[in-house]
C-alpha positions, 0 to 999 in steps of 0.5 A, spaced: 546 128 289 546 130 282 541 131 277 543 125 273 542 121 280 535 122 280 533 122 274 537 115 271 535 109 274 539 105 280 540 098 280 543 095 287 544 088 287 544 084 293 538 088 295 536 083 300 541 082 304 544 086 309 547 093 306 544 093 299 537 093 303 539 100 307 543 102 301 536 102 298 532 105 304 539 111 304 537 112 296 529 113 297 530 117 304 534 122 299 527 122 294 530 117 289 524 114 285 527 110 280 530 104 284 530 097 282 532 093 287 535 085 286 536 079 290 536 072 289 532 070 296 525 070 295 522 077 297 519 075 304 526 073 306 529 080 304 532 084 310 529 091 308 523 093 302 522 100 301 516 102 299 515 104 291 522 100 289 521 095 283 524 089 286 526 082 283 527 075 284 534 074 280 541 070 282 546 074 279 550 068 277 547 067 271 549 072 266 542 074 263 539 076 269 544 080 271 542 083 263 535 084 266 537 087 273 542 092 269 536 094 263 536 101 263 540 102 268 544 109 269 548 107 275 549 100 278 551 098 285 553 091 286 552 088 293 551 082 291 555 076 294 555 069 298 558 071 304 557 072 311 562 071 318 568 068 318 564 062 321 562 062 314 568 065 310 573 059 312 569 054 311 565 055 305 570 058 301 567 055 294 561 058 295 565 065 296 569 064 291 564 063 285 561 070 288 566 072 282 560 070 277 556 075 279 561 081 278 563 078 272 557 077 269 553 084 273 560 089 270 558 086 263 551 087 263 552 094 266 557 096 261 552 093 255 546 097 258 550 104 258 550 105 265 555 111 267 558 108 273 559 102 277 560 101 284 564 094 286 562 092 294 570 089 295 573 087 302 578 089 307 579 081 306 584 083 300 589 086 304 596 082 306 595 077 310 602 076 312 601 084 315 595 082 320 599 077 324 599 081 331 594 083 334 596 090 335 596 092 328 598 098 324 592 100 320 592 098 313 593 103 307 589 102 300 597 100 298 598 093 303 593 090 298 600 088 294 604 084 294 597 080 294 596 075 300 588 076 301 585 072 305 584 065 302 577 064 298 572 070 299 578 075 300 581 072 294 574 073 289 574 080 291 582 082 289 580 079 283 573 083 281 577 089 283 582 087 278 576 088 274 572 094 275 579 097 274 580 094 266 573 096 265 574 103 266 581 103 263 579 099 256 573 101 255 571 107 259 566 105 263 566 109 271 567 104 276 568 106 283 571 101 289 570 101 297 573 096 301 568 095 307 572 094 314 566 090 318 559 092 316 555 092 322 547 096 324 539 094 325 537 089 319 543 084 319 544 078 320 545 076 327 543 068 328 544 062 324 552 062 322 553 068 317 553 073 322 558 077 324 561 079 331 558 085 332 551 082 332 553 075 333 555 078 340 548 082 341 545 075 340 549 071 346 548 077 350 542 076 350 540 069 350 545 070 356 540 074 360 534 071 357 535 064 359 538 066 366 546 064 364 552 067 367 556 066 361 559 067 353 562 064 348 567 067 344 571 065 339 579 065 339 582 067 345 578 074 345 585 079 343 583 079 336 582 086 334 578 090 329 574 097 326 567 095 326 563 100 321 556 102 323 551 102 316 550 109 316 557 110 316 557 105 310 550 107 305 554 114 306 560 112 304 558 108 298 554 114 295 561 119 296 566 114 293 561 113 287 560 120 285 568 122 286 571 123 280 577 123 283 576 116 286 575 113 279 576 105 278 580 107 285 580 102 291 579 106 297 578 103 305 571 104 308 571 103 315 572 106 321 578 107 325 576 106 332 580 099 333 577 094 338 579 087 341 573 082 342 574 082 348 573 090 348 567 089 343 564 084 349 565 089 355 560 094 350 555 089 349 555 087 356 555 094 358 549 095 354 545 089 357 547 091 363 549 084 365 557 081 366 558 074 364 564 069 364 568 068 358 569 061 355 574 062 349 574 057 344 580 056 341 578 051 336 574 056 333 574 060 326 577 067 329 580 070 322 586 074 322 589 077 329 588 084 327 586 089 321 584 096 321 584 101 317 588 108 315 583 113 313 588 118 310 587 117 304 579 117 304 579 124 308 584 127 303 579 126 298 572 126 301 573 131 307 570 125 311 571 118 315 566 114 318 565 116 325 559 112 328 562 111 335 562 103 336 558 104 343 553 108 339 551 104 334 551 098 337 546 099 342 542 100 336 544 094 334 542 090 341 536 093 340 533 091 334 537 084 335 533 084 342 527 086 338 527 080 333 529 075 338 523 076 343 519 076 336 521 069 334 521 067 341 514 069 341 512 065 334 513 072 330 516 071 324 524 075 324 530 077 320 535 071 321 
């Protein structure tokens, strides 16, 4: 962390979701006090608040909150986006296409403000759907993006606002940093109510298994979809490394995990951890995404010395736990995160 870090001011955006709440919590644990912390959602719906953060209520589509988020700022971290599972994503692909906005107006206001480098929160949905069609997939390198075939929607908004952060730094100067999140997952997310992610989403029904005495599951597809699921530490860890690497300036990058699973697979940890085996109902009708992505970590451990490695069996069952938790507290009439 350089002195520059923890003098200047640290702007996240999408503070209030998921990965910009422990983003905040990494940088505060790191003794950083001057964090503004921005969210649309009214505070007591925002997963995480740390303690000594300047929070605001802002909807970063709006060209001039994104200049009141970024006033003073030294460095800006955009996670702000509408998003969720691929529940949400294949069907809500508007509201992921008018994400665009945000990093549009939030780039620009950033550049205005003087901040020295800008980080843009991409996706592994960039990548080439046309390479990810078989379930036993190749990992995909930073190249595979292009020629472009992201996935409709959500995959095509982050294509583009890379297209952005990269002129940016290449017109007028400004350090943009790009890290494609493969599947995000940890405490303090979503796990019910139709944004989750499969990690989480999975927890949750092995949990209301067991809770209301079922000897079954749901899953969506036909269970052989594969994946590399990241755990959150890994992510807030990786964020910060590509951001203050000068050789990864206004250069995609893959952040995620190596460790490729099936669902099913996924199914059997969560099972394992729950200490219960149910009966798998596929439903085939289902949003399941495409057959199989994971990434190639070759490139992001020959610049940094370091890859994501959070095994999936450890950092789920700390992603059952809290989920657990939060499920027993609202079926006791506690307020929860959803």
């Amino acid at each position: 962390m350089s002195d520059t870090q923890k003098a200047g001011l640290i702007v996240v955006a999408g503070a209030g979701g998921f990965i910009g709440g422990a983003l905040v919590k990494y940088f505060a644990d790191r003794g950083l006090t001057r964090i503004r912390a921005v969210d649309k959602k009214p505070l007591p719906e925002w997963y995480q608040r740390v303690p000594n953060v300047e929070c605001l209520c802002l909807d970063l589509s709006d060209e001039a909150n994104c200049r009141r988020a970024c006033e003073n700022a030294t460095e800006v971290y955009n996670l702000a986006a509408d998003m969720g599972g691929m529940g949400f994503i294949e069907r809500f692909r508007i509201e992921c296409l008018r994400s665009v906005l945000i990093n549009t107006h939030m780039i620009e206001a950033a550049c205005r403000a003087g901040a020295q480098r800008y980080f843009f929160s991409s996706s592994a949905c960039v990548y080439n759907t046309e390479l990810q069609e078989d379930p036993d997939v190749r990992a995909l390198k930073e190249s595979d993006a292009y020629p472009a075939m992201a996935e409709r929607g959500y995959g095509w908004e982050k294509l583009f606002s890379e297209m952005f952060c990269q002129e940016y730094w290449h017109e007028r100067g400004m350090q943009t940093a790009i890290g494609r999140f493969h599947n995000v997952y940890g405490p303090f997310g979503t796990w019910d109510g139709g944004r989750e992610k499969a990690p989480a989403a999975i927890c949750r029904k092995v949990i209301e298994a067991k809770d209301r005495g079922c000897d079954s599951i749901e899953i969506w597809g036909d269970g052989k979809q594969t994946r590399s699921f990241m755990y959150i530490d890994d992510c807030t860890r990786g964020v910060d490394l590509i951001m203050h690497s000068d050789d990864l300036i206004a250069t995609p990058i893959n952040l995620g995990s190596g460790e490729l699973v099936s669902i099913n697979q996924l199914v059997s940890v969560a099972e394992e951890i729950g200490g219960v085996k149910l009966r798998r109902e596929y439903r085939l009708d289902a949003p399941q995404g495409v057959a199989g992505r994971n990434s190639d970590n070759a490139m992001i451990k020959q610049i940094l010395g370091w890859e994501p490695d959070t095994p999936l069996g450890e950092g789920l069952a700390k992603t059952y736990a809290w989920i657990e938790r939060q499920y027993l507290d609202r079926k006791a009439g506690k307020r929860t995160v959803s």
